[in-house]
Structures are given as structure tokens and as C-alpha cells.
N, C-alpha and C positions, 0 to 999 in steps of 0.2 A: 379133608378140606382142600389139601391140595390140589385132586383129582378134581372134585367136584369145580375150583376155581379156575382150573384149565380149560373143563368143560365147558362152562361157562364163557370162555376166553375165544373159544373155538366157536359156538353157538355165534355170538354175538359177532364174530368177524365174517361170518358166512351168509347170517344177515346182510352184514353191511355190502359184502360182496354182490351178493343177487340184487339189492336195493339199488345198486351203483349200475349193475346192469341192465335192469329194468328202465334207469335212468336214461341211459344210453343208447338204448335199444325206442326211446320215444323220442329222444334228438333225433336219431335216424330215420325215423318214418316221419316226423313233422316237416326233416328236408326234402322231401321224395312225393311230390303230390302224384296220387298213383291215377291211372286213367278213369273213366267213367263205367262202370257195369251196368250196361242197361240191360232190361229184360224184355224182349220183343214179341208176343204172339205169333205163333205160330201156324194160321186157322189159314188155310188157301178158300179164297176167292171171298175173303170177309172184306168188307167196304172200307172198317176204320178197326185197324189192328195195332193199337195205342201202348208207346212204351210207359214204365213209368212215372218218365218228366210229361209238363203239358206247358203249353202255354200259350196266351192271345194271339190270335192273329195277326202277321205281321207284315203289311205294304210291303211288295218287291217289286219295287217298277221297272228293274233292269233286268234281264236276262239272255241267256244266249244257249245255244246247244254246242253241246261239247264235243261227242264223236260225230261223225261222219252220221251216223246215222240217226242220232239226233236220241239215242235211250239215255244218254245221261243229258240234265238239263242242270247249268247255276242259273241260281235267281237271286239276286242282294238288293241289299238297302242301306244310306250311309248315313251314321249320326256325326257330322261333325259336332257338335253339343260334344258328347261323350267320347269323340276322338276314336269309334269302332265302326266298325263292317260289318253287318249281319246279312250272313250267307245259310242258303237253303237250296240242296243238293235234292233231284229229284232221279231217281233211279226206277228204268220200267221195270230191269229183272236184274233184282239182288240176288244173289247166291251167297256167296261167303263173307261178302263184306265189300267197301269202296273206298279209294281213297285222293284225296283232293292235294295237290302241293305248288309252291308257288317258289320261282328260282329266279334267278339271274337275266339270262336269256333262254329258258325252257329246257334246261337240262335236268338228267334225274339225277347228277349229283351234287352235292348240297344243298339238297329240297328243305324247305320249310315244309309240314307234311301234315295234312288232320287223317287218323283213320279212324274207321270201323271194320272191327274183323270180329270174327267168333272161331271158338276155341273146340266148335262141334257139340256145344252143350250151354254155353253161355255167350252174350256177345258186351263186345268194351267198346270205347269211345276215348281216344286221347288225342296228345299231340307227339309228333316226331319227326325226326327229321333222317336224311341219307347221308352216307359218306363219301368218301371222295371216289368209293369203287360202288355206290348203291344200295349199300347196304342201309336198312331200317333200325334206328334204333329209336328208343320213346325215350321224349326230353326228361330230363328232371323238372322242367319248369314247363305246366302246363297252364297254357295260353289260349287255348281254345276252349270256350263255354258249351257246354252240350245246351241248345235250351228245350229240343222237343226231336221227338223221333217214332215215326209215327207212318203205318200202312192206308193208302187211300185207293181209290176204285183206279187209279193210272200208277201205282208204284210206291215206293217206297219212299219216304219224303223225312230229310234231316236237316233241323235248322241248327245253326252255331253262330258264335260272333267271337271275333276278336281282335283287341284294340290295335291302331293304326300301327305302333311300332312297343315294343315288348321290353326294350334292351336287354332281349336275352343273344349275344350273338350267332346261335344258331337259328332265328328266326327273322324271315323277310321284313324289311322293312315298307309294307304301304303307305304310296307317296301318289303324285297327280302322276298321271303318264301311264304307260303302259306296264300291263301285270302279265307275265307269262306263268299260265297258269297247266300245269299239267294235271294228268287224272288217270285213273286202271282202277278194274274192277279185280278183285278176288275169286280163284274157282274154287280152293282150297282151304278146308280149315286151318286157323293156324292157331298154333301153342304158343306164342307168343309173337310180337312185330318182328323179335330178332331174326326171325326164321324169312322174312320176307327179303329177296332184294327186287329192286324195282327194274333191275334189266334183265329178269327170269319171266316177268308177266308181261301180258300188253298193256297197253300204256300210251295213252296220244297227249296232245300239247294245243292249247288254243290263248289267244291273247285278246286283252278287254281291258277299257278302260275302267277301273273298279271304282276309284271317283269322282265322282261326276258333282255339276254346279246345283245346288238345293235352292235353285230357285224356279217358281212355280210356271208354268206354263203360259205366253202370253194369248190373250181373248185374241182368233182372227176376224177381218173384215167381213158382214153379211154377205158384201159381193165378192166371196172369195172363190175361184174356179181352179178345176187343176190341169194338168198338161202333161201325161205321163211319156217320159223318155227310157224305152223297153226294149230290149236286145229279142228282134226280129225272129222269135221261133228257133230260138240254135239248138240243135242237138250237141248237149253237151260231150263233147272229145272223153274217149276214154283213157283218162292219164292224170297223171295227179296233179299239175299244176297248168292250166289253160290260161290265158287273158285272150278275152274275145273282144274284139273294135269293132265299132259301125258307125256309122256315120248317116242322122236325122238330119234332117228339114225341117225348120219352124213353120206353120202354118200359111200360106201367101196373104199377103198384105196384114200380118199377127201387127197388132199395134202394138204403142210401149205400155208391158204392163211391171210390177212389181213383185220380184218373186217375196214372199212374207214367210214363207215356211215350207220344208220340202220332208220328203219319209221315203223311205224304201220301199220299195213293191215291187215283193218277192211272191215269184211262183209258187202254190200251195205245193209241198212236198219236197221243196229244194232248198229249205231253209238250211239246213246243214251244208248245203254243198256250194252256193254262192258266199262268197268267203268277204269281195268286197265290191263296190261299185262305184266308177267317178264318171262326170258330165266335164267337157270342156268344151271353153265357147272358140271357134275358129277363128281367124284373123282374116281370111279372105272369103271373097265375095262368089267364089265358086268353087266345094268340092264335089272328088266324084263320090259315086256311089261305094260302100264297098262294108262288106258284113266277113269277117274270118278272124284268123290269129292275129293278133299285135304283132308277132314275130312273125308273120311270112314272109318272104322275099315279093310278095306281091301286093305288096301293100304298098297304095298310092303314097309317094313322096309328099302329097298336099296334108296326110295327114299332121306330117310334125309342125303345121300352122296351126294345130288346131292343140292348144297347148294352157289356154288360159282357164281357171279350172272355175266351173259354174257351181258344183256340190259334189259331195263325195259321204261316203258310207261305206264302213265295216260293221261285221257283223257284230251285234249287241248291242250297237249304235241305235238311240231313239231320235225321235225326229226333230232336225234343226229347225230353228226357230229365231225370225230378224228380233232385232230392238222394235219395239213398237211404233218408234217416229222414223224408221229405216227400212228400205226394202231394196234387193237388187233390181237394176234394170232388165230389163228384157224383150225385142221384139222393138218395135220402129224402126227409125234411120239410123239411131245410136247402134244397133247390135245387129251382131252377122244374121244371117240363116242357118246357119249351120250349125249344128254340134257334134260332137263325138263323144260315144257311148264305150264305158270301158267296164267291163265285167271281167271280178278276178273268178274261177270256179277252181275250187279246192276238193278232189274226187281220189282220195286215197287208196278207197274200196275199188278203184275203174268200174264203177257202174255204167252201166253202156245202154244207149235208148232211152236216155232221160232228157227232154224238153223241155227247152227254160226260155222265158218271156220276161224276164225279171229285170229291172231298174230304178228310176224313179220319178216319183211323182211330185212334181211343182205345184204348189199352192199360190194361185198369183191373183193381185188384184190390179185392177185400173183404175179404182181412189186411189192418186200417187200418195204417200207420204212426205212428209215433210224433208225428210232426207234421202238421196241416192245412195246407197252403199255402193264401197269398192272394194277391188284386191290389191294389195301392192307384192311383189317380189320383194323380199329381204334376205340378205346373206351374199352369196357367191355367183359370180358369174358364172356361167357354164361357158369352162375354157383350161384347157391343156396347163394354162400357166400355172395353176396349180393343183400338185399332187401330193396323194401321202406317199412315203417309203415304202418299201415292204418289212415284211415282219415285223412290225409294231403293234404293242399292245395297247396303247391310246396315242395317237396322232390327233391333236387339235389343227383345226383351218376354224377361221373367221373371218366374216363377210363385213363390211361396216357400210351404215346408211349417215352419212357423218351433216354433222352442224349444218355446214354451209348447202346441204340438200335441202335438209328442213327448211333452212330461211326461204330457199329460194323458191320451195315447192307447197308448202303448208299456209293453212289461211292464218288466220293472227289466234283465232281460239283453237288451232289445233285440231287433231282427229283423233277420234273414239277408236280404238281397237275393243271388238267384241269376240274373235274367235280369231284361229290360225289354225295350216294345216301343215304340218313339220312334213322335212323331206329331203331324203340320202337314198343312193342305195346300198348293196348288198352289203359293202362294207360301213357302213354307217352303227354306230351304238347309239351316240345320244347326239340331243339336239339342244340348243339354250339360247333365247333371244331375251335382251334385257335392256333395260330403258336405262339411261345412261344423261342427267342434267349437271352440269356444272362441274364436270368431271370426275361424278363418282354416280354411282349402281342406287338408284332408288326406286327402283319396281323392277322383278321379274316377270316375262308377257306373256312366256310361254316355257315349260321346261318339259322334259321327257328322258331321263337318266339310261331308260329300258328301251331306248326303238328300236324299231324294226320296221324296215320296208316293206313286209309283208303285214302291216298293222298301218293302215292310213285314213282317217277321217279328217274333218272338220271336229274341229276343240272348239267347246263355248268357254268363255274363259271367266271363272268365277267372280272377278274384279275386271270391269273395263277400262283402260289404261288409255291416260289422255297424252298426247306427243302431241308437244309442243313448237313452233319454229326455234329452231338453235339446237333443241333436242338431238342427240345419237341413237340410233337402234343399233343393236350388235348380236351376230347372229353365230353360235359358234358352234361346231360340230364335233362328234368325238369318232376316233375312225381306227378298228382293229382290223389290221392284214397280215395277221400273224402265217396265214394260211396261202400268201402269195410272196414267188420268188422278182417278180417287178414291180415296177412304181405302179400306181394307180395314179391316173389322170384324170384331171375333171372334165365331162361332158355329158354327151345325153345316154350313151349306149349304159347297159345295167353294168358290167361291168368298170365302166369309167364312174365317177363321183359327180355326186352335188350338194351341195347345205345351203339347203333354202327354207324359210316360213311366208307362205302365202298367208298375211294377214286380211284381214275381213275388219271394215273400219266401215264410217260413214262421218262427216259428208264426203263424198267424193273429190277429188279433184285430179288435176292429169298427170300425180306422179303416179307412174306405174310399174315402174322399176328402180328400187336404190340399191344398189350392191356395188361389190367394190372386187378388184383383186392385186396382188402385188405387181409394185411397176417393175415392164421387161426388162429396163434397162441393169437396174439392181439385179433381175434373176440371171439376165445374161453374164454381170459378172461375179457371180456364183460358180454360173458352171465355168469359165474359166478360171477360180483361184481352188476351188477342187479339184481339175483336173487337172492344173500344174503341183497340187498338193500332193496327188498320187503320182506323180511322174509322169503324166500322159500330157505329151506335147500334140492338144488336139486346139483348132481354130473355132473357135467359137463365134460365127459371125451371125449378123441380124436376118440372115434367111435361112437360118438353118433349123430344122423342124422341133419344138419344142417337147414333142413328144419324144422325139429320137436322142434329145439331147441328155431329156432324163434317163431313157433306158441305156446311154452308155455309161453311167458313172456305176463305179464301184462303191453298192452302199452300206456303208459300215458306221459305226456310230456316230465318228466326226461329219460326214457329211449329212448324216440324219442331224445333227444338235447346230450345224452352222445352218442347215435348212430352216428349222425351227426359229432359230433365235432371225432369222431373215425375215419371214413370214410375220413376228411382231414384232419386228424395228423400220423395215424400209418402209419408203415411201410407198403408195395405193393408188392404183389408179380407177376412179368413181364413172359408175353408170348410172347418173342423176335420168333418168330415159321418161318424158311424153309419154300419152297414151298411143303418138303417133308414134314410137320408136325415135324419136329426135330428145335431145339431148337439150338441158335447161340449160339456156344463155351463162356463159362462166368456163374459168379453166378449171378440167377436173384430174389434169394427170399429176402425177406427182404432191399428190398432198401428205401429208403428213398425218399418219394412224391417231385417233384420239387415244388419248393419255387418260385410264382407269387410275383413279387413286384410291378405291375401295370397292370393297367387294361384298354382295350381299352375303348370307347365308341361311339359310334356314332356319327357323328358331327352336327351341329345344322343345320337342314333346316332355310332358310332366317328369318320367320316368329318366328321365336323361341329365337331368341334374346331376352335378359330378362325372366323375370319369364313366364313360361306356366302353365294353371291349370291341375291336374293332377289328382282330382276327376271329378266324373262324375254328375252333379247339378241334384236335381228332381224337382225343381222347374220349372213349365215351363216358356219359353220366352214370351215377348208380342208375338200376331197371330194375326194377318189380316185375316178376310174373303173375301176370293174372293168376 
């Protein structure tokens, strides 16, 4: 009895054991959503080589080509309803797999990452991301929906979606503004993602505004006509980054007509390679002729007159379009003759012998509408006075278009902002203009967290925002120079700064510039309580070059945080400016910066309730092998 009661003792506890493990062993796989196994046909030259999944046809009205040469294409669609992105990756020649990831400023490390690879005998579908060195590894938390995967007579074609923000910390958050989006193809089967790192293969990088305003297309006028503004036959430079200027002529005696809606026209075969395009309208009554690089030494001085931006296009960009009672002027006594043609060409591959006619085309009418649109300048002067540090890893400057502008320049019902075009360069990150009544933040106009100067359009902006007389605009820039051992100065050249938003408004009127920057006298004495701070008995007088003045100081933190706390306390001096370049009646030196007492912020996506992490783990997650 004994024996047998032992046995019994033992039986039952070994149960319980395996029972407990079993147990365990389903907690563990419940937490681990493993990627998708799709099964692909594999029949060369078949029409429709269908995985699996299937599913309806789905609207992509945006799209853009991704390499240089145009074999990988995204094409998306945005449900704000359901707060997701549905993305559809078209590949001409798949081989081992592809994979799509979206980062910070377009680096491959800490990618947010969708892939598809096969294992040489089966193929997967998940989500993953890189590390700090590139390395792949697949999330525990998968975020990406496979919805269909599927061979057509041009490629290989997979659609996905996934919601705007995840709060999984290793995954990008999609917002308005600019998405840097990278992408590589697979030569090699792989045994699992961990085997992949992303600085082993190739791999390019393109940027796109991913979403965009859902609102429908407005009807144009019967007598709508167009005007296209074309870069003159250039044979594009073999080199990877060209800007080509030229300089058109409006038609002789062109009356005033209304621009209503403009689009790109792009050379058939160049779509990959023209990267971006802007029209500005000249200020004077006569330039020369002149077709070459923006950067020549030979490039007429008349052109930096020609500065006022008429439209603008990147690529992915669909076509602008006015408010329906709004259109720009264009053509009569009001507007020059002139414009200038700026073509970015992005030629990685140096393809050489390629001719491009590529710009764009005005849609204009001469039933005026009811309203003239206009531009105003917002933000920063273009001027030395101010600059960021070096090596900083965010430096804010802000521009202010302040109350006593408004009153003095705005009708009594105010103007409509319908779009803006942000604008830094090299060192610029982000940009942020915000409507500002009764001294707190009640609409933002425009934001863009992710910019980049090499990503510039015109933004239609999902709500049109009414600025009212008394109203503040405030335009504020974020600026990394971690990578420069002097000050950076604001002005025109790419190396010196700017933080500007050309908004686009209607009805027009003659403010045409509101920006502001800090008054001299305050920076004058600046640099002499910093440079008697460091010991340097240097003479700081009112002629002495303000650029020179910055590159002698010693910059170390306190002079970086007394800059700072400078640039939001002192006094501003306002450039309330005419269309004439004249200055609205009033004193505008020395005013006093408006005083924010709140500050918007974002509102929480669903998922974000309660605490979200906000580092980025290097620890990796459990991974399943396929």
C-alpha cells in the first residue's frame, strides 16, 4: 500500500508539473504575436500569383517612387475615422524579400521597420525594428496588418496598414509633417530577420508627407486655361544633387488672371529623378536671361529679387488647389513679368544624358473670384542678429508677428490661412507656427517635428485658421549643429539660417511681411557681459560686424543658456513691412516679446491613455523563429 501510495503521489505531481508547464508555455506564446506566414506562388510570368490573404480594392491616391529608378513604388491612403495608414508597396523584381522603415531623420538606426523575407522555402510578413548599430530584430508587438500580398503583370504588390501611433516605444509615431521613409531590397534568403543588418545591404531613403487633408477636390472654372512654367531642355548634371534656376517671361501684355490650381509636369521617365520644384515671382521690372546651377558664380545678382514664392512641389505632392472664393493674382500691372524656375534633380545613380523639361503647370482663370489670395512672411528676419551655437542638439529661435501688426495691418474680419510653406536650412529640424489670442495658444497653423530642407512644398492645411486684428502668429524653429564648430548665422546663404512660414491666406491685403528679431542694443550688451565674463577685455562698439562678434566668443554652456534665456526675454525688433517694402506707420523697435501663458499640445491617440514609454529599450524582445 505504501509503494502503490507513493506511486500514486509521484504520478499525480508530474501531472501537475507538465500541466503547470503547458500552462506556461501558452502565457508565452499568447505574449509573442509571431509574424505572418504567407504562401506566394511561385509560376514566372503568371498575371495574378495570389497569396493566401485577399482583399477589396483599395483607393491610393498618393504615391511616390522610392529608388532612383523608380522599381519600388509606395502608394497609401489615410483613414482618419480609424486613426491608420494603409500602405501598398509595389516591387518590379522581388527576389528574397523587401523591406519598408520609417525613422527620425532617415536613418537605419532605430527604424520602425515592416518586412518581408523568405527563409528559401517559405516566406513571413511581420513587424521590426533596428538597433542602435542596425541590427534587425522582430517586435514582440506586431503592429503592422498584412491585408493582401499578391503578383500582377508589373510586380509584386503588398498592401498593409497601421495605426497612426501604436504606443509601443519602439515604433514611429505618424503625425502631420514630414515622414522619413527608408526602404532595401533583399538578395539573400534569410533564416530569420536577426540575421539581417540594415548597413550590410542597400538601402535608400525618401521623404513624403504621409497625411494629408481628406478633403475632396474643388470643381474648376469652365474657362480654366493653363501656363506651364518648364525648365528649358537641361540636360541633367551628372551628380547627385543639382538645383537648376531659370528665369521665364509671362506672356506680353498677359492680363490679370487667377491662379485656381497648379500640378507638376514632370518629364515622362524623370519622375524618380526630379526630387522638387518652386516658381517665385520677381520684384523687379527687369531680369536677365539666365538657364544653369543656382550655385554658379555666374548667376545674375537680379536673381536674389526674385524671391517671392508663386508654388512649390515635392515629390509625392498632388496638385494644389485655391479655396473656391480665392485665387492668386497673376499677370497685369499688379505682378512682375518675371519668374524664376527652381528645379531640385536628385541623380544618385549619375545618370548622364538625361533631358528634363519638367515644372509646372498653372491653371488660371479670368472670372476673378471673389477673393485675391496672398503670401505673408512669418517668423525671422533674414539677418546675422540672430544665430544658434554650435554643437547643440536643439537650439530654438522664434520669429514673432505680434498684436500691434495685426491691428495695424488686418481688416476687421481677419484672414483665412489655407496652406503654408515651412522653411530652414541645413540645420533646421523642426518648424511650429501657432495662433496665439489673448495670451494663450489656441490653434496650431502649421507643425512639422521631422523637416528637412530637402522636403519643401506647399501644405494645405486640414482646418483653415482665421487671424484676427490683435492676434499673434509665432513661428518657432528647432535647430541641431551638433556637427559644426561655429556659430551659425541667419541669412540667405544654405549654410547660414532662416525660420520662416510663407502662409497662403485670402483676402489679401499689404501686410507682406511680419517677422521680428532680437533688439541690437540688448545683443550688443550680451556680447560685452560675456566677454568681460571670460576675461576678455574686448570693445564691443555699434560698428562692429555682428557676425565677427559672434565668432569670437568662447561657447561654452553659460554663454549658450545666457543666449537663450536673451533671445526669450529681450526686447524685438518688428518688420510690420508693405507690399511696398515700407514699414506700417508706428514705432516697432523695442517692443516687448508676447507673453504665452499656455501651451497647446496634442491630444492623446486612444492607445495612450495612461503612462507611455518614452525611451527607446535596447534590450531586445522575446523572437520566434520562423
Amino acid at each position: 500500500m505504501r509503494i502503490l501510495s507513493k506511486e500514486f503521489r509521484l504520478q499525480d505531481v508530474t501531472v501537475m508539473y507538465f500541466t503547470a508547464l503547458a500552462a506556461l508555455m501558452v502565457i508565452l506564446v499568447a505574449s509573442y504575436q509571431a509574424p505572418y506566414h504567407i504562401t506566394i506562388a511561385e509560376v514566372p510570368g503568371a498575371d495574378s500569383k495570389t497569396s493566401e490573404l485577399s482583399a477589396p480594392d483599395l483607393p491610393m491616391p498618393f504615391r511616390v517612387p522610392l529608388d532612383p529608378l523608380g522599381r519600388l513604388q509606395l502608394a497609401w491612403n489615410v483613414s482618419y475615422a480609424r486613426q491608420e495608414v494603409y500602405m501598398e508597396l509595389q516591387v518590379a523584381e522581388l527576389k528574397h524579400g523587401v523591406l519598408l522603415g520609417m525613422s527620425d531623420r532617415g536613418e537605419l538606426n532605430h527604424a520602425d521597420l515592416v518586412l518581408l523575407w523568405d527563409s528559401g522555402s517559405k516566406s513571413y510578413f511581420g513587424d521590426a525594428w533596428s538597433d542602435s548599430e542596425g541590427k534587425v530584430t522582430l517586435d514582440s508587438q506586431q503592429d503592422y496588418e498584412l491585408i493582401e500580398a499578391k503578383w500582377k503583370s508589373r510586380g509584386f504588390y503588398l498592401l498593409f496598414k497601421r495605426p497612426f501611433s501604436t504606443c509601443d516605444p519602439r515604433d514611429y509615431l505618424i503625425e502631420e509633417g514630414t515622414v522619413h521613409v527608408i526602404y532595401g531590397l533583399l538578395d539573400q534568403p534569410l533564416a530569420a530577420p536577426e540575421q539581417l543588418n540594415l548597413s550590410r545591404i542597400h538601402t535608400g531613403l525618401q521623404r513624403i508627407l504621409m497625411l494629408r487633408p481628406d478633403k475632396p477636390a474643388p470643381t474648376l472654372p469652365p474657362d480654366v486655361q493653363t501656363l506651364d512654367v518648364v525648365a528649358p531642355d537641361v540636360v541633367i548634371p551628372t551628380q547627385e544633387t543639382t538645383y537648376w534656376c531659370s528665369i521665364q517671361k509671362l506672356p506680353e501684355n498677359m492680363p490679370e488672371n487667377h491662379i485656381v490650381m497648379y500640378e507638376s509636369a514632370i518629364t515622362p521617365g524623370n519622375e524618380a529623378i526630379v526630387h522638387h520644384i518652386e516658381v517665385f515671382e520677381c520684384s523687379l521690372d527687369d531680369v536677365p536671361q539666365y538657364s544653369g546651377s543656382c550655385d554658379d558664380k555666374m548667376v545674375p545678382a537680379n536673381l536674389n529679387f526674385c524671391r517671392h514664392v508663386l508654388a512649390a512641389w515635392a515629390m509625392g505632392a498632388e496638385a494644389f488647389y485655391y479655396p473656391p472664393d480665392a485665387g492668386l493674382p497673376i499677370g497685369g500691372k499688379r505682378s512682375s513679368r518675371f519668374l524664376r524656375l527652381e528645379v531640385h534633380y536628385h541623380n544618385p545613380l549619375l545618370i548622364s544624358g538625361r533631358r528634363d523639361s519638367s515644372g509646372i503647370r498653372l491653371h488660371l482663370t479670368r472670372s476673378g473670384r471673389r477673393y485675391d489670395a496672398g503670401i505673408m512672411e512669418l517668423g525671422l528676419v533674414y539677418t546675422p542678429i540672430m544665430a544658434v551655437p554650435p554643437r547643440q542638439d536643439n537650439f530654438y529661435l522664434a520669429g514673432y508677428c505680434t498684436s500691434k501688426c495685426t491691428r495695424a495691418a488686418l481688416p476687421e474680419g481677419g484672414i483665412f490661412i489655407f496652406a503654408s510653406q515651412l522653411h530652414t536650412h541645413l540645420a533646421g529640424r523642426g518648424v511650429r507656427t501657432v495662433l496665439v489670442r489673448g495670451g494663450k495658444e489656441v490653434e496650431v497653423v502649421q507643425e512639422d517635428r521631422h523637416f528637412s530642407t530637402h522636403y519643401q512644398t506647399i501644405r494645405v492645411l486640414r482646418k483653415i485658421t482665421n487671424v484676427l486684428p490683435g492676434d499673434v502668429l509665432i513661428t518657432k524653429c528647432t535647430y541641431n549643429t551638433e556637427d559644426r564648430d561655429k556659430p551659425t548665422v541667419g541669412g540667405f546663404g544654405i549654410m547660414e539660417e532662416m525660420c520662416v512660414n510663407y502662409i497662403h491666406y485670402y483676402p489679401r491685403t499689404q501686410l507682406e511681411l511680419c517677422k521680428s528679431h532680437v533688439d541690437l542694443d540688448h545683443l550688443q550688451k550680451y556680447f560685452s557681459f560675456i566677454n568681460r565674463f571670460q576675461g576678455k577685455e574686448q570693445c564691443v562698439c555699434g560698428g562692429d560686424n555682428v557676425t565677427e562678434l559672434y565668432s569670437r566668443l568662447q561657447w561654452d554652456d553659460f554663454a549658450t543658456q545666457v543666449l537663450d534665456s536673451l533671445y526669450n526675454t529681450a526686447p524685438i525688433s518688428m518688420h510690420c513691412n508693405q507690399s511696398t517694402a515700407r514699414l506700417f506707420p508706428g514705432e516697432w523697435e523695442k517692443q516687448t516679446p508676447p507673453v504665452v501663458t499656455s501651451q497647446l499640445k496634442r491630444p492623446p491617440y486612444p492607445c495612450e491613455v495612461g503612462a507611455r514609454p518614452t525611451s527607446r529599450p535596447e534590450t531586445p524582445p522575446v523572437s520566434a523563429k520562423p
